[in-house]
Chimera marker file (.cmm) of the C-alpha trace (Angstrom):
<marker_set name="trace">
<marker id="1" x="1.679" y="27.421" z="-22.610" r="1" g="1" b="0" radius="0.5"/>
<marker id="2" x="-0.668" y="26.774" z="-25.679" r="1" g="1" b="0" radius="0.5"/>
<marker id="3" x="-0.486" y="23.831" z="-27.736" r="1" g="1" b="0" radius="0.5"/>
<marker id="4" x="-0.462" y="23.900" z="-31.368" r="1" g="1" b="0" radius="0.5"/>
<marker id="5" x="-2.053" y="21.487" z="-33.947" r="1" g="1" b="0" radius="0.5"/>
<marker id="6" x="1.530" y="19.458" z="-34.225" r="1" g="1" b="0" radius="0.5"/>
<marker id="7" x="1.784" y="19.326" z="-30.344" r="1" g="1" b="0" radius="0.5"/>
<marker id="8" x="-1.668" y="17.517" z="-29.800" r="1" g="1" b="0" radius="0.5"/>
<marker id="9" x="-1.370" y="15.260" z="-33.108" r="1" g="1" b="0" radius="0.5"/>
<marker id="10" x="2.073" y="14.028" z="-31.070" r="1" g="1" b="0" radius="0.5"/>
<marker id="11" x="0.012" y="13.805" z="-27.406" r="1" g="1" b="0" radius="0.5"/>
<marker id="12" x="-2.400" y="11.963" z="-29.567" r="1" g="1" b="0" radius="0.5"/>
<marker id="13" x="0.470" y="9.941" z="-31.111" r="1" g="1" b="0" radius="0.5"/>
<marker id="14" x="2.412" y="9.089" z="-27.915" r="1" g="1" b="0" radius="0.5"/>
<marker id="15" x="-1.128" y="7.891" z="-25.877" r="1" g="1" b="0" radius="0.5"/>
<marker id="16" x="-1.498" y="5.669" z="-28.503" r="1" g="1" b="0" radius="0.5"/>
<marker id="17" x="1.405" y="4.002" z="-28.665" r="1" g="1" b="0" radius="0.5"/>
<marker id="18" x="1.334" y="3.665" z="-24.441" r="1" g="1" b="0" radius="0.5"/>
<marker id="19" x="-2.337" y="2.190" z="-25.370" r="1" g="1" b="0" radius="0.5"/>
<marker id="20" x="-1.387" y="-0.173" z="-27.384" r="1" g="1" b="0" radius="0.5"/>
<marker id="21" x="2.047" y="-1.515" z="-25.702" r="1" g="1" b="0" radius="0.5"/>
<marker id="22" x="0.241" y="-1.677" z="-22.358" r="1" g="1" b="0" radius="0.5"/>
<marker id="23" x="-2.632" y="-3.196" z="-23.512" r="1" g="1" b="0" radius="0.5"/>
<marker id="24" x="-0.542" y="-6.100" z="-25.916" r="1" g="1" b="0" radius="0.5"/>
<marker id="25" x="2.229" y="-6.680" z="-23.476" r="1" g="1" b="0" radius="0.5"/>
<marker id="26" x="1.697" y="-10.007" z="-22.568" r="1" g="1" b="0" radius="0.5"/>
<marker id="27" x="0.823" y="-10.868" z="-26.041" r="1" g="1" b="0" radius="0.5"/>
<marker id="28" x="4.431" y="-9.601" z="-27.161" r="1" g="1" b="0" radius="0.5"/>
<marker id="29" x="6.113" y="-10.862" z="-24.598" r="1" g="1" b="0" radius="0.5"/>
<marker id="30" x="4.365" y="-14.193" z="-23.834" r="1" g="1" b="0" radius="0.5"/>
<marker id="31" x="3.703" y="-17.040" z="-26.468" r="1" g="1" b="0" radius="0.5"/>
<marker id="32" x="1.981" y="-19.239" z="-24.370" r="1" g="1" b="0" radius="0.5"/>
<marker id="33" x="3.466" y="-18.117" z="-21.205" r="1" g="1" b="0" radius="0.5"/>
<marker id="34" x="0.923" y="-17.840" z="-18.430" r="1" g="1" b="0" radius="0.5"/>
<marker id="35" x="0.883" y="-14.798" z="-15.781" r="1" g="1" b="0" radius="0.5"/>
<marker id="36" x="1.782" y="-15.601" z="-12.206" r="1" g="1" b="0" radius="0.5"/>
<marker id="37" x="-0.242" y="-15.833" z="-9.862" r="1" g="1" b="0" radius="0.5"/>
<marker id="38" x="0.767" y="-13.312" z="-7.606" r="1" g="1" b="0" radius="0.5"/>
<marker id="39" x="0.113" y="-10.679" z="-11.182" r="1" g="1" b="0" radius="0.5"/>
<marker id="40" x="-3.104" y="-12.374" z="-11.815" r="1" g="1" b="0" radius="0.5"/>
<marker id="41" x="-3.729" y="-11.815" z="-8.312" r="1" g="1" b="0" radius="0.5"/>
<marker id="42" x="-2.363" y="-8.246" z="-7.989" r="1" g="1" b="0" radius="0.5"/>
<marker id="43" x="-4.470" y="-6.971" z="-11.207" r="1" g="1" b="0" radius="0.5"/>
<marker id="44" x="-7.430" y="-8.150" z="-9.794" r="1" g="1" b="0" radius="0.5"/>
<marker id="45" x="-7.263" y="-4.589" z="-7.654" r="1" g="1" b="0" radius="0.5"/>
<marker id="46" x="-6.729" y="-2.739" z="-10.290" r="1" g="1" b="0" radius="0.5"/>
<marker id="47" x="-10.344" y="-1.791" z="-11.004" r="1" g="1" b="0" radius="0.5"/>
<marker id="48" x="-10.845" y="-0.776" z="-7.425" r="1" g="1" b="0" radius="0.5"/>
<marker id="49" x="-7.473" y="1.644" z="-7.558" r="1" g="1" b="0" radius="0.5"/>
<marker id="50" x="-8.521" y="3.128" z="-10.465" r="1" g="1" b="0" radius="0.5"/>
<marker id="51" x="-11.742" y="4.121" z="-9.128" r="1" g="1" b="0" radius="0.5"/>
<marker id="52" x="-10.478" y="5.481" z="-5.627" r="1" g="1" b="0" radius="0.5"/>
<marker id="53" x="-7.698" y="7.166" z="-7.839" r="1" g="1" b="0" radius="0.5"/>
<marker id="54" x="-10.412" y="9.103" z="-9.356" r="1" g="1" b="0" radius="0.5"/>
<marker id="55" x="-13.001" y="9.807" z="-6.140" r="1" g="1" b="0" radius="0.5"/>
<marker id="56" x="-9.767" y="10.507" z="-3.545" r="1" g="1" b="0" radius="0.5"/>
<marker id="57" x="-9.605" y="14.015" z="-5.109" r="1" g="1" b="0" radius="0.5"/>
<marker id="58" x="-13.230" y="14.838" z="-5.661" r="1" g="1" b="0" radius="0.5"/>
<marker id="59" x="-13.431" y="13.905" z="-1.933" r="1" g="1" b="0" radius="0.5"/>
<marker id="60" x="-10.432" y="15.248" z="-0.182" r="1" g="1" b="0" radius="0.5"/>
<marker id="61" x="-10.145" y="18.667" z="-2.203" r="1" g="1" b="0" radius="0.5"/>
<marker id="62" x="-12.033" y="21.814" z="-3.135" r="1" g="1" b="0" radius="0.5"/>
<marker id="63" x="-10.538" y="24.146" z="-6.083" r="1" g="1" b="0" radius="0.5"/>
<marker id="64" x="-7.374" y="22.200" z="-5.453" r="1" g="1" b="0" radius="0.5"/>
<marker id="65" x="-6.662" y="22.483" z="-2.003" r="1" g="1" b="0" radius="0.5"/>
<marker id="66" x="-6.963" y="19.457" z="0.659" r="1" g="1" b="0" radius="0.5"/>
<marker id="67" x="-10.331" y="20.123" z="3.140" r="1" g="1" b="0" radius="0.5"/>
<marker id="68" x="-10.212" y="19.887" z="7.142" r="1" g="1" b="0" radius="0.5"/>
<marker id="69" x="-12.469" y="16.490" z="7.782" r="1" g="1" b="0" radius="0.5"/>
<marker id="70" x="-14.603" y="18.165" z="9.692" r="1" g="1" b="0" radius="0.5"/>
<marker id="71" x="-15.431" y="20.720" z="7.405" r="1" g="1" b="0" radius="0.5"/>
<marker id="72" x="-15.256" y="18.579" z="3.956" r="1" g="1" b="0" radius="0.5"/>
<marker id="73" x="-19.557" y="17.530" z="3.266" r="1" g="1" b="0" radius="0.5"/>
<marker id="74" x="-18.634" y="15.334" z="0.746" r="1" g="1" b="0" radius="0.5"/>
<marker id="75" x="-16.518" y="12.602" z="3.030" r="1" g="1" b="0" radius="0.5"/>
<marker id="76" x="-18.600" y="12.875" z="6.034" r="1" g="1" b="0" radius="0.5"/>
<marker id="77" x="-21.663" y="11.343" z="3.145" r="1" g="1" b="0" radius="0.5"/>
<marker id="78" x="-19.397" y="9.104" z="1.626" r="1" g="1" b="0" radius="0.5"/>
<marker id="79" x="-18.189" y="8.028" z="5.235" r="1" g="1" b="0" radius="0.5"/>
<marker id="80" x="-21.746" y="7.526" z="6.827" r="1" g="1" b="0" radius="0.5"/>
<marker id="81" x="-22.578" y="6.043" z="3.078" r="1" g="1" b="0" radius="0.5"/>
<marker id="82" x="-19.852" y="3.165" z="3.777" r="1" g="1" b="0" radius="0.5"/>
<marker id="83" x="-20.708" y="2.781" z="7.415" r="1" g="1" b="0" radius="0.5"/>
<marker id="84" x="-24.365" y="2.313" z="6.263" r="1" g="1" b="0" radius="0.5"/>
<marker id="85" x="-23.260" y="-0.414" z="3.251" r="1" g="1" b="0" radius="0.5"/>
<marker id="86" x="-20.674" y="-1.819" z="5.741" r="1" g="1" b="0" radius="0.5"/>
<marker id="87" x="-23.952" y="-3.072" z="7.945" r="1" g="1" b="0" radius="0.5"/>
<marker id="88" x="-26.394" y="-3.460" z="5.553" r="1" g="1" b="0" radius="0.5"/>
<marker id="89" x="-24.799" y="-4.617" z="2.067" r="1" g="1" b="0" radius="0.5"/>
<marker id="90" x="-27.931" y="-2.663" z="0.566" r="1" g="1" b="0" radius="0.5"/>
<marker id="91" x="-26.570" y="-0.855" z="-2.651" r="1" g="1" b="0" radius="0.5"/>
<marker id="92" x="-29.511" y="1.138" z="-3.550" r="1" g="1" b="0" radius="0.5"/>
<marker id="93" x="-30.001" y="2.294" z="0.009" r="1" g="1" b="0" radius="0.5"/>
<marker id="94" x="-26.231" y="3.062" z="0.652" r="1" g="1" b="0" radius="0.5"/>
<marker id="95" x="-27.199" y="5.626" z="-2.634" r="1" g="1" b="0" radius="0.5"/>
<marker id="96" x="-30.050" y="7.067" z="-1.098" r="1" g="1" b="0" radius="0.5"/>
<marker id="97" x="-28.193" y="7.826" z="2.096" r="1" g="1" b="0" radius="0.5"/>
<marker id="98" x="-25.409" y="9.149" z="1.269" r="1" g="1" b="0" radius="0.5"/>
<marker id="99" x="-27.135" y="11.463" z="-1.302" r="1" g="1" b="0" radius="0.5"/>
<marker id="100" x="-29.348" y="12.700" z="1.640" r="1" g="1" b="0" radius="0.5"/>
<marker id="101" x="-26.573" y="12.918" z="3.857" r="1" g="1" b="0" radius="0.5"/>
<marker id="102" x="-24.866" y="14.941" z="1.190" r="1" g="1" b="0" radius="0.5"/>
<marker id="103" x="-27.858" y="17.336" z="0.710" r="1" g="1" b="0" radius="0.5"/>
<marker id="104" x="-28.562" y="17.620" z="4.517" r="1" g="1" b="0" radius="0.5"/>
<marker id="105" x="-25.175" y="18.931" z="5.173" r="1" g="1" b="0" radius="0.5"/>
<marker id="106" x="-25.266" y="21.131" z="2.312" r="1" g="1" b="0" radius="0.5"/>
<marker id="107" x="-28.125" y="22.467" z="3.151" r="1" g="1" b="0" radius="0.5"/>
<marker id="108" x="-27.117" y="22.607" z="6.585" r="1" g="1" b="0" radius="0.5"/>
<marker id="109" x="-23.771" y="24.507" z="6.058" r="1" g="1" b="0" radius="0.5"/>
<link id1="1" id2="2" r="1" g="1" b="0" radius="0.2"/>
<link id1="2" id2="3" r="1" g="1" b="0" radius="0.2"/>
<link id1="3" id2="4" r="1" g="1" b="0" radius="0.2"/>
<link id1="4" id2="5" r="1" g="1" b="0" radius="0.2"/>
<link id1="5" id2="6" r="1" g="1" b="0" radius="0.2"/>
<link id1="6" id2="7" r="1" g="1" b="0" radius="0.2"/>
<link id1="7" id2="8" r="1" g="1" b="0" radius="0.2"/>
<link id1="8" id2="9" r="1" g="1" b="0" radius="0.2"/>
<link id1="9" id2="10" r="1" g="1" b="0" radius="0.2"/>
<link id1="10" id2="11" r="1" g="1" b="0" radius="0.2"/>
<link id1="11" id2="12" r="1" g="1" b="0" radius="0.2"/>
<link id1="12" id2="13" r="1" g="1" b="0" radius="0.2"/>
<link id1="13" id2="14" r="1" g="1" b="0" radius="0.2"/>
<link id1="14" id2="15" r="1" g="1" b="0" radius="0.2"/>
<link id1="15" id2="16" r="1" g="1" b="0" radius="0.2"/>
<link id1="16" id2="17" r="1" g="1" b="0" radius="0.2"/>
<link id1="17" id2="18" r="1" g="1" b="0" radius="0.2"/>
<link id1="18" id2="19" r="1" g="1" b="0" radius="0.2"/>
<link id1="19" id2="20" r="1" g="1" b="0" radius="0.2"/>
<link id1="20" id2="21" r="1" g="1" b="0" radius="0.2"/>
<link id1="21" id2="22" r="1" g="1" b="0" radius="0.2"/>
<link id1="22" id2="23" r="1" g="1" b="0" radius="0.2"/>
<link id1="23" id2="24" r="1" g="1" b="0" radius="0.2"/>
<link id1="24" id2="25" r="1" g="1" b="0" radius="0.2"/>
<link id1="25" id2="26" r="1" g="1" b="0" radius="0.2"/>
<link id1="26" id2="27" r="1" g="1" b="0" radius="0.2"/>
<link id1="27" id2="28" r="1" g="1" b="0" radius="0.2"/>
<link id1="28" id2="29" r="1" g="1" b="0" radius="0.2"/>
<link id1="29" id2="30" r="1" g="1" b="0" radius="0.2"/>
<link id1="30" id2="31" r="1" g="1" b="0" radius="0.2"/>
<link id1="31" id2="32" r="1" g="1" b="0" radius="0.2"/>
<link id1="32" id2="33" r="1" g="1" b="0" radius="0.2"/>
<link id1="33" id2="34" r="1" g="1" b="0" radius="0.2"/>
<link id1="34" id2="35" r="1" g="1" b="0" radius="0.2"/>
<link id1="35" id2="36" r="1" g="1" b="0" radius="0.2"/>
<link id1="36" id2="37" r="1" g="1" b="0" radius="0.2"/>
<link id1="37" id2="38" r="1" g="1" b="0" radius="0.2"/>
<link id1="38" id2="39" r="1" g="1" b="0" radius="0.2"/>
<link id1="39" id2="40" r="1" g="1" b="0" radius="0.2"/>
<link id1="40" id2="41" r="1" g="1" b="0" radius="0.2"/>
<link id1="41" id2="42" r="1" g="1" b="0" radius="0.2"/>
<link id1="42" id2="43" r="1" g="1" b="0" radius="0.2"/>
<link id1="43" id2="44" r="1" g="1" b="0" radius="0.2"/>
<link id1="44" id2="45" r="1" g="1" b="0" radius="0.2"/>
<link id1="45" id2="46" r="1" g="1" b="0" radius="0.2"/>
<link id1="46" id2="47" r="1" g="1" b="0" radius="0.2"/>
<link id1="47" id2="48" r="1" g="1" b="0" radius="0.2"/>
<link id1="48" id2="49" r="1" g="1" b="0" radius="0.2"/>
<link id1="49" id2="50" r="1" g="1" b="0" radius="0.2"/>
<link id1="50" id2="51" r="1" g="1" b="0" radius="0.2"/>
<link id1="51" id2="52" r="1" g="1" b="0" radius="0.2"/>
<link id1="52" id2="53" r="1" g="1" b="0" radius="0.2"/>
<link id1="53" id2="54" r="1" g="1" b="0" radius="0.2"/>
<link id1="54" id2="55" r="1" g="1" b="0" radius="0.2"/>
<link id1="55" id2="56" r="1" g="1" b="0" radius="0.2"/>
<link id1="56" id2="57" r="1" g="1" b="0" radius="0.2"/>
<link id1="57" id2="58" r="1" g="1" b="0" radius="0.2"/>
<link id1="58" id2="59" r="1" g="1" b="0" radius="0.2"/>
<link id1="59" id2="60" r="1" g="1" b="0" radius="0.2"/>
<link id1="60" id2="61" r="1" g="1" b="0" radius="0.2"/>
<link id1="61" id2="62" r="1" g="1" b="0" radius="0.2"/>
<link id1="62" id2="63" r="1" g="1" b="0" radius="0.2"/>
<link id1="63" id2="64" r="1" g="1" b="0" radius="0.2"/>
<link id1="64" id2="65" r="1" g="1" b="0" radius="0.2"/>
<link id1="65" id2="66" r="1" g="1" b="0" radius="0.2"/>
<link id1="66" id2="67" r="1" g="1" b="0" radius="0.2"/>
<link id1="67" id2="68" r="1" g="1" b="0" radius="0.2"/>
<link id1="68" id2="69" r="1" g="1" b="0" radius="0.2"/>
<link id1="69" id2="70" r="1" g="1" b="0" radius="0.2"/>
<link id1="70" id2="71" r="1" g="1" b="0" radius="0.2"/>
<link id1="71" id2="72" r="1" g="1" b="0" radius="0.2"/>
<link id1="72" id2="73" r="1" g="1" b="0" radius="0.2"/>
<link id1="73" id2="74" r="1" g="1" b="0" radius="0.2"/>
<link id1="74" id2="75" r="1" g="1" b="0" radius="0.2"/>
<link id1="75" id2="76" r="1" g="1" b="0" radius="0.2"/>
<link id1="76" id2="77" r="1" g="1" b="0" radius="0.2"/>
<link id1="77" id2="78" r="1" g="1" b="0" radius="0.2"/>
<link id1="78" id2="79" r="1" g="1" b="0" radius="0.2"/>
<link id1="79" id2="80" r="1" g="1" b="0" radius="0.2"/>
<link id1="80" id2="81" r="1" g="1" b="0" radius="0.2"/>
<link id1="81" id2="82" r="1" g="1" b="0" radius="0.2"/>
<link id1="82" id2="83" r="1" g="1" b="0" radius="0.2"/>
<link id1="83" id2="84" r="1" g="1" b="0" radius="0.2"/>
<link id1="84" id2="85" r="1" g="1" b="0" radius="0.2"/>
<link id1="85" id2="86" r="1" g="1" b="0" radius="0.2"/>
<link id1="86" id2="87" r="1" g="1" b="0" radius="0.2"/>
<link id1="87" id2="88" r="1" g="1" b="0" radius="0.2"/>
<link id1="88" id2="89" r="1" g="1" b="0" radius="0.2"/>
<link id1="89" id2="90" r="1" g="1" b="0" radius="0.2"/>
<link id1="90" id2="91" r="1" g="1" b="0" radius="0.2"/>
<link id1="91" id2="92" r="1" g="1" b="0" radius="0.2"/>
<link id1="92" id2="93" r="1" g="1" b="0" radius="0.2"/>
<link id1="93" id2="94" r="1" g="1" b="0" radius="0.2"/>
<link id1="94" id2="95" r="1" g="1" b="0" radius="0.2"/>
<link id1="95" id2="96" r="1" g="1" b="0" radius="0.2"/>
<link id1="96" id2="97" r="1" g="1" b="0" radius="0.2"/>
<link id1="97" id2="98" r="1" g="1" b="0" radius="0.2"/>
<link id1="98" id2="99" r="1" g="1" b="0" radius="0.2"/>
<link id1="99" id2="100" r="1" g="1" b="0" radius="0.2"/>
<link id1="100" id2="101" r="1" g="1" b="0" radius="0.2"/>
<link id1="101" id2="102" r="1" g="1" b="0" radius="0.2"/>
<link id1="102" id2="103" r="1" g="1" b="0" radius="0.2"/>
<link id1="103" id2="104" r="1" g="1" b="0" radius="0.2"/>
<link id1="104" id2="105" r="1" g="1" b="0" radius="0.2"/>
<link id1="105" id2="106" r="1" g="1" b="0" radius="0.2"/>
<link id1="106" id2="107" r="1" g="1" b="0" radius="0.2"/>
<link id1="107" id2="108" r="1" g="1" b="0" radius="0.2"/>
<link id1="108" id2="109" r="1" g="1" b="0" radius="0.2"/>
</marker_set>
């Protein structure tokens, strides 16, 4: 299906408006009403979902289809990555391994 010029100026239109309402909610709604604290508590995750919402698929699939573990380079790295920040709490080095973990196996397979 192709989209024409009226099609994306309504995407365009719609995303907007979902923009805007979810990002002003609480000022429409609220006054001076405070946010619980189990919401205040609950969007503290958020950043961390959003960012394992976008990785997930960059490290479970390949063209679109899931990966056996055992076969998929890019978890093993970003599993002995964590393992290594897990014990060490060093950021740069947890880059540095898992980068040469990545380019081992991929060298490797």
């Amino acid at each position: 299906m192709n989209m024409t010029w009226p099609d994306y100026l309504l995407l365009l239109l719609l995303m907007t408006l979902g923009t805007l309402v979810t990002r002003s909610f609480f000022f429409m709604v609220g006054g001076a009403r405070r946010m619980p604290d189990w919401l205040q508590r609950s969007l503290s995750h958020v950043p961390a979902v959003a960012l394992s919402a976008i990785i997930a698929p960059d490290l479970l699939m390949v063209q679109g289809a899931l990966v056996e573990p055992w076969l998929n380079i890019k978890l093993i790295s970003a599993l002995v990555a964590t393992l290594f920040f897990l014990v060490t709490r060093h950021m740069l080095g947890t880059l540095l391994i898992g980068m040469l973990c990545f380019t081992a196996l991929r060298v490797w397979f």
